[in-house]
C-alpha positions as a printed Julia matrix, in Angstrom:
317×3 Matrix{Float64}:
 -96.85  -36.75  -211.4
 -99.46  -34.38  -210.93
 -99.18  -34.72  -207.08
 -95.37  -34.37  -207.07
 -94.79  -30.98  -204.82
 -91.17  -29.19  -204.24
 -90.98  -31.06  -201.18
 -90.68  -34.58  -202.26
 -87.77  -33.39  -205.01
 -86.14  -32.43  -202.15
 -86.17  -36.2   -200.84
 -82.87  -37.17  -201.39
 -80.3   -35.4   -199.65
 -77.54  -33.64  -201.91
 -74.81  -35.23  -200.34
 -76.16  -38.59  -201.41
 -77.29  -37.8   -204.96
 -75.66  -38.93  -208.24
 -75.25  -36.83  -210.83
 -73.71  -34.11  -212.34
 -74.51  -33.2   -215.87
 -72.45  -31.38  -218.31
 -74.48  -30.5   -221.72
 -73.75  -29.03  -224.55
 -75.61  -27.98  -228.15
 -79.34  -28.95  -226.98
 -82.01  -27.14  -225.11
 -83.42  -27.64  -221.82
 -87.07  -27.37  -221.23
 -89.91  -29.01  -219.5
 -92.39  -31.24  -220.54
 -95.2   -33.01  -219.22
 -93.98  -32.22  -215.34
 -90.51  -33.51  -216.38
 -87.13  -31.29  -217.24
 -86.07  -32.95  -220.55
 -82.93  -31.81  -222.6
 -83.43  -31.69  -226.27
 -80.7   -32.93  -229.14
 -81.19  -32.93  -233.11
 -79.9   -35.68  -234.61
 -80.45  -36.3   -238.75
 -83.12  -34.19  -238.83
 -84.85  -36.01  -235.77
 -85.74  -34.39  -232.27
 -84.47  -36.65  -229.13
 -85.63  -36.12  -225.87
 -83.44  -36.99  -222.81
 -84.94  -37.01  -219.29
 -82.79  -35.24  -216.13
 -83.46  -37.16  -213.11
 -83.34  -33.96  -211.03
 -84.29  -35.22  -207.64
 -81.08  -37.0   -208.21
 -78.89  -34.42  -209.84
 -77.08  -31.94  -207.62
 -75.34  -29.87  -210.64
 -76.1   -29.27  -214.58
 -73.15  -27.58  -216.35
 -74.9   -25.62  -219.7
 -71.95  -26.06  -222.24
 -71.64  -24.78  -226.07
 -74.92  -24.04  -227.73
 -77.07  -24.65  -224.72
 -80.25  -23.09  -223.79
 -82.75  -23.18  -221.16
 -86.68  -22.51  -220.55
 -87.79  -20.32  -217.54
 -90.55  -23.29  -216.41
 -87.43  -25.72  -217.14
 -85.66  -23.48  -214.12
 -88.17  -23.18  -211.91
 -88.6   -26.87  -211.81
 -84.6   -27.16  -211.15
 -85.12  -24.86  -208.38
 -87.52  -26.17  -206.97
 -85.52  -29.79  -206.5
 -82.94  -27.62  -205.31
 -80.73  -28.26  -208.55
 -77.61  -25.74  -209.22
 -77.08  -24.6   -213.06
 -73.87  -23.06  -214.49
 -73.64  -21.42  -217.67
 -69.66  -22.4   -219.17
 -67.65  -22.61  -221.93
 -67.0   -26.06  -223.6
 -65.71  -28.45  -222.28
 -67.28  -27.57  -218.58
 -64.37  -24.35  -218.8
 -65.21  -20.7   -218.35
 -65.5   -18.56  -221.57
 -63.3   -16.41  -220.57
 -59.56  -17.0   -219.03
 -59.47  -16.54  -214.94
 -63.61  -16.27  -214.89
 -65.47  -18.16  -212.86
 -68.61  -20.01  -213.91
 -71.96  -18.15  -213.17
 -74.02  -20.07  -211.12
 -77.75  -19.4   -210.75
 -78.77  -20.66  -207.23
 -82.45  -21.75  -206.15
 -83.49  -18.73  -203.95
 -84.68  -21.25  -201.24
 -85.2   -19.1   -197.96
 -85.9   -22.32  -195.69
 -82.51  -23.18  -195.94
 -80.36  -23.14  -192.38
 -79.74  -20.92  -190.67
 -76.89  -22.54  -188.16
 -74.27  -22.74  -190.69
 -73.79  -19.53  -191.94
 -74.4   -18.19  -188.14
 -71.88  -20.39  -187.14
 -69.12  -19.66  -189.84
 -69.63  -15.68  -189.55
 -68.72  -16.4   -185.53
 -65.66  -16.92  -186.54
 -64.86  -15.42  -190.26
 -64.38  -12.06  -189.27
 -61.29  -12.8   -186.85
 -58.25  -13.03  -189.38
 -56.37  -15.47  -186.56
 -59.56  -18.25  -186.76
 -59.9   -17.74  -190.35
 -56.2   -18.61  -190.62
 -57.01  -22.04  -188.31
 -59.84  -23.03  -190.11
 -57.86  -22.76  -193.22
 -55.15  -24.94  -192.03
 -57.99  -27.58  -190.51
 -59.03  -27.89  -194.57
 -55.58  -28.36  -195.58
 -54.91  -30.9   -193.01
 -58.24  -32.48  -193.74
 -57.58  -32.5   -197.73
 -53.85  -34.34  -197.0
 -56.34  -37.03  -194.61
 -58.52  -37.75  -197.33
 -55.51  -37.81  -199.75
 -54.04  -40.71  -197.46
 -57.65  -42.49  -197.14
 -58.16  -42.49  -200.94
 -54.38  -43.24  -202.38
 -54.19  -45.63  -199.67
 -56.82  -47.54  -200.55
 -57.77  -47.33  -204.22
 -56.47  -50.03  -206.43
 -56.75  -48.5   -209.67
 -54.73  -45.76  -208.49
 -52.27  -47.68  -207.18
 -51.46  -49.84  -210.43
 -50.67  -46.81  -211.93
 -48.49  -45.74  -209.07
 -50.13  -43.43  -206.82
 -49.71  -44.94  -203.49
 -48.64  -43.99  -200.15
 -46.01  -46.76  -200.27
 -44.11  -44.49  -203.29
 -41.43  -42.53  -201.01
 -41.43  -39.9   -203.06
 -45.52  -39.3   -202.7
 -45.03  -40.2   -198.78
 -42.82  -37.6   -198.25
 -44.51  -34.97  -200.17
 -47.43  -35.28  -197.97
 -45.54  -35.82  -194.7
 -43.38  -32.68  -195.19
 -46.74  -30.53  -195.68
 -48.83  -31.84  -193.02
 -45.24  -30.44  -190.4
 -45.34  -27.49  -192.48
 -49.24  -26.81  -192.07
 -48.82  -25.1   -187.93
 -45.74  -23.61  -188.7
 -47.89  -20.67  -191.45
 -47.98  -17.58  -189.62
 -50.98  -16.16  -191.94
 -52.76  -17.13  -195.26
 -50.27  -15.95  -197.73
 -47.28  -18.43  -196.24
 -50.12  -21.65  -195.69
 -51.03  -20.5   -200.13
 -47.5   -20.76  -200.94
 -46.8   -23.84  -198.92
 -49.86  -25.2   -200.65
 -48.77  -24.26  -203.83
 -45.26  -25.94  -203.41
 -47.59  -29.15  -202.39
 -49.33  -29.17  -205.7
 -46.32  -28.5   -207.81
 -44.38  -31.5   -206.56
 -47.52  -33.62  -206.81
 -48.12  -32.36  -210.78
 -44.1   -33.31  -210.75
 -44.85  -36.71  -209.58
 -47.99  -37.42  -211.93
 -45.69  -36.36  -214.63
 -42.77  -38.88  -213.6
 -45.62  -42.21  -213.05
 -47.13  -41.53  -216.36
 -44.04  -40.73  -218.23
 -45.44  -36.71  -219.27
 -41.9   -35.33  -217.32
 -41.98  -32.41  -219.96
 -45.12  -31.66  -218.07
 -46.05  -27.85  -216.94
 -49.12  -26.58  -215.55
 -50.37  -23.63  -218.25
 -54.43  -23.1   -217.79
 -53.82  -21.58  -221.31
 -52.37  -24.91  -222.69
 -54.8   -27.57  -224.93
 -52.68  -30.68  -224.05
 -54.74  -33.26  -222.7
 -53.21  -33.1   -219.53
 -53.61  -29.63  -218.89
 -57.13  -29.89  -220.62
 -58.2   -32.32  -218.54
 -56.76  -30.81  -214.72
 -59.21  -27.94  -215.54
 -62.2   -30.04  -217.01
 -61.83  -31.86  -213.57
 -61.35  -28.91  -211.53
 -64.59  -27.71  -212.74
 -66.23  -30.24  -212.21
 -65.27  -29.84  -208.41
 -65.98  -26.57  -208.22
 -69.58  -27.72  -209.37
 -69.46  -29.64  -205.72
 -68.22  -27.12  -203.71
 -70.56  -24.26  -204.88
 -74.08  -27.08  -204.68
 -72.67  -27.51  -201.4
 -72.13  -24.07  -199.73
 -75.84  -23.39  -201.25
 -77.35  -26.44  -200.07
 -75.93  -24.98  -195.9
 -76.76  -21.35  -196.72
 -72.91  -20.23  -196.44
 -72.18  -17.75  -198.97
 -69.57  -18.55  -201.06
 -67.27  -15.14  -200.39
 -66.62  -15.55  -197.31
 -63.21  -18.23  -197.8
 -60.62  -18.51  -195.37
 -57.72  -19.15  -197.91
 -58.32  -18.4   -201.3
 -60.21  -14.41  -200.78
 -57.97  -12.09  -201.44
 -58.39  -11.75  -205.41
 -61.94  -14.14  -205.95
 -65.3   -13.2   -204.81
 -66.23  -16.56  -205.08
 -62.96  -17.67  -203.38
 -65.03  -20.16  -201.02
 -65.61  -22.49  -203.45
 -62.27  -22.85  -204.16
 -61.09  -23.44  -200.81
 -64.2   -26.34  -199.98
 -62.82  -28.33  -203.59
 -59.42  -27.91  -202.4
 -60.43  -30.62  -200.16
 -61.07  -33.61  -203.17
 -59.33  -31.75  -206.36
 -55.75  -33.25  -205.57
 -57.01  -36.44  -204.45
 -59.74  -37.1   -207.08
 -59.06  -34.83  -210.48
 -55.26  -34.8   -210.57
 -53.57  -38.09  -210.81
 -56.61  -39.49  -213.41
 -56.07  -35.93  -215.12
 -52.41  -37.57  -216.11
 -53.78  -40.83  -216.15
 -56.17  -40.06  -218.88
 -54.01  -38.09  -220.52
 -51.23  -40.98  -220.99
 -54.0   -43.27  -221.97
 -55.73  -41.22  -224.44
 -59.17  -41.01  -223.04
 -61.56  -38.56  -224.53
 -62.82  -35.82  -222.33
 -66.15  -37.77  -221.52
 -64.11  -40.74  -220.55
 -62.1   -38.6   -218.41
 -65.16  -36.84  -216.87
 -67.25  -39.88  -216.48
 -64.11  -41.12  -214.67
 -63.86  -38.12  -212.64
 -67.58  -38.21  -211.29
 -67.16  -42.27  -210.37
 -64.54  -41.33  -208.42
 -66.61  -38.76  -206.72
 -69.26  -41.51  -205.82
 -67.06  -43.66  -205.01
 -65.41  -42.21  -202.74
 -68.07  -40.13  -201.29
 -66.18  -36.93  -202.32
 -69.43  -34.86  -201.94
 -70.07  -36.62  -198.06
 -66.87  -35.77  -197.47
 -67.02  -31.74  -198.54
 -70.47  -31.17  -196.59
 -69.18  -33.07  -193.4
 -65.67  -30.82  -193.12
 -67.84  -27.4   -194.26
 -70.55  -28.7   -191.19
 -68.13  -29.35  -188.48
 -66.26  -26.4   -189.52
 -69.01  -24.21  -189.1
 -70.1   -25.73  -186.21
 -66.64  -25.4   -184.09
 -64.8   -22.86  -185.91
 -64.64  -20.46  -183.62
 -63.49  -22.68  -181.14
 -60.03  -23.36  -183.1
């Protein structure tokens, strides 16, 4: 341990690690070259070990805290950390979660250069927007067509109603003559997708309410959150600041982040969201659930290859 340098926690690539950690009344520190996270239990200290040349994100929940060497360690493996409310939700209504990013300035350089050759022209922002919608409805198609526990629960392209949901989008992606017509085409997307959770796992009172404490509704944002978590590790980890989006910027600084898990959130969060929900998981059942899917299906591969070739040939749409 006493050899171990910044370098070899930087080993394994992000897009390949495992975790994502979501904590809550403990405190992180480090110990011994090693970032532990602390828990009383009957009166009794118990130390937990983070794996952090493993972990791309840790969440820092209800009652958390954190040691300055603890950071320093996380940055230097590259680690994100968000401060949130329970839960893995903001503290606030409509805020985002505060990330603190490793200020790493041997990231590269290529990304960012190549997604500022096109950001500032509002007609290839608008076609790199509608390349990550068409991109989210592939993946969409790859994962419901495929996945088995999804489909005994009735999310499967075979379902006309899902099939035509997604086929009627993809027509409608070219046809958006700027951002605010692809958002509200998007939007319609979601809502019949929410409608048809809500019909195959028999919630058809269902609305979407970020204020309501149902489990559904609970459990859409835990999920969400958890995306976001992958989208913001993964802007950092290619040096693309996370303000420059090409759907979502109009009202969020942050708005990038948004549009990158747009690519999995629908897929991946959404139908176990309702899933969950009819079954009566607890929230760590739903968000262990949530981050096997992500392995699984290589959700965080998937973000870092569409961000990459979009910032690679962006300007060329």
């Amino acid at each position: 341990m006493d050899n171990l340098t910044p370098s070899c926690l930087k080993a394994i690539l992000h897009s390949k690690r495992a975790n994502l950690y979501y904590l809550e009344m403990c405190r992180v520190m480090q110990k011994d070259g090693r970032v532990l996270y602390i828990t009383e239990e009957s009166k009794e200290k118990q130390y937990w070990n983070i794996p952090i040349a493993n972990t791309t994100v840790i969440l820092l929940g209800t009652g958390t805290s954190i040691t300055q060497a603890a950071m320093r360690m996380l940055a230097s493996a590259g680690v994100l950390v968000g401060f949130c409310g329970g839960g893995a939700t903001p503290l606030f209504s409509g805020s985002e979660i505060e990330w603190l990013t490793p200020q790493s300035e041997y990231r590269p350089t290529e990304y960012v250069q190549g997604w500022m050759s096109f950001w500032f022209d509002a007609d290839k922002r608008l076609a790199v927007a509608k390349v990550f919608q068409h991109q989210r409805i592939a993946f969409m198609q790859k994962v419901w067509g495929n996945d088995r526990d999804l489909k005994q629960h009735g999310f499967t392209l075979d379902d006309a109603a899902i099939y035509q949901a997604l086929d009627s989008f993809s027509a409608r992606i070219d046809h958006c003559h700027d951002v605010n017509q692809l958002l509200l085409t998007e939007a319609k997307l979601t809502k019949r997708l929410y409608k048809i959770a809500a019909n195959r796992t028999n919630m058809s009172g269902f609305v979407r309410n970020h204020d309501n404490r149902d489990d559904a509704n609970a459990f859409l944002s835990h999920g969400n959150y958890l995306a976001y978590g992958l989208a913001a590790s993964t802007l950092w980890v290619l040096g693309i600041p996370h303000g420059f989006a090409v759907m979502h910027g109009k009202t969020r600084r942050g708005a990038l982040v948004f549009d990158v898990a747009d690519l999995i959130k629908d897929t991946l969060v959404l139908p176990w969201a309702f899933i969950c929900a009819q079954e009566r998981a607890t929230e760590q059942e739903f968000r262990q659930q949530c981050l096997l899917n992500f392995t699984k299906h290589k959700a965080l591969d998937f973000m870092f290859d569409t961000v990459k070739d979009m910032a690679r040939h962006g300007q060329a749409q």
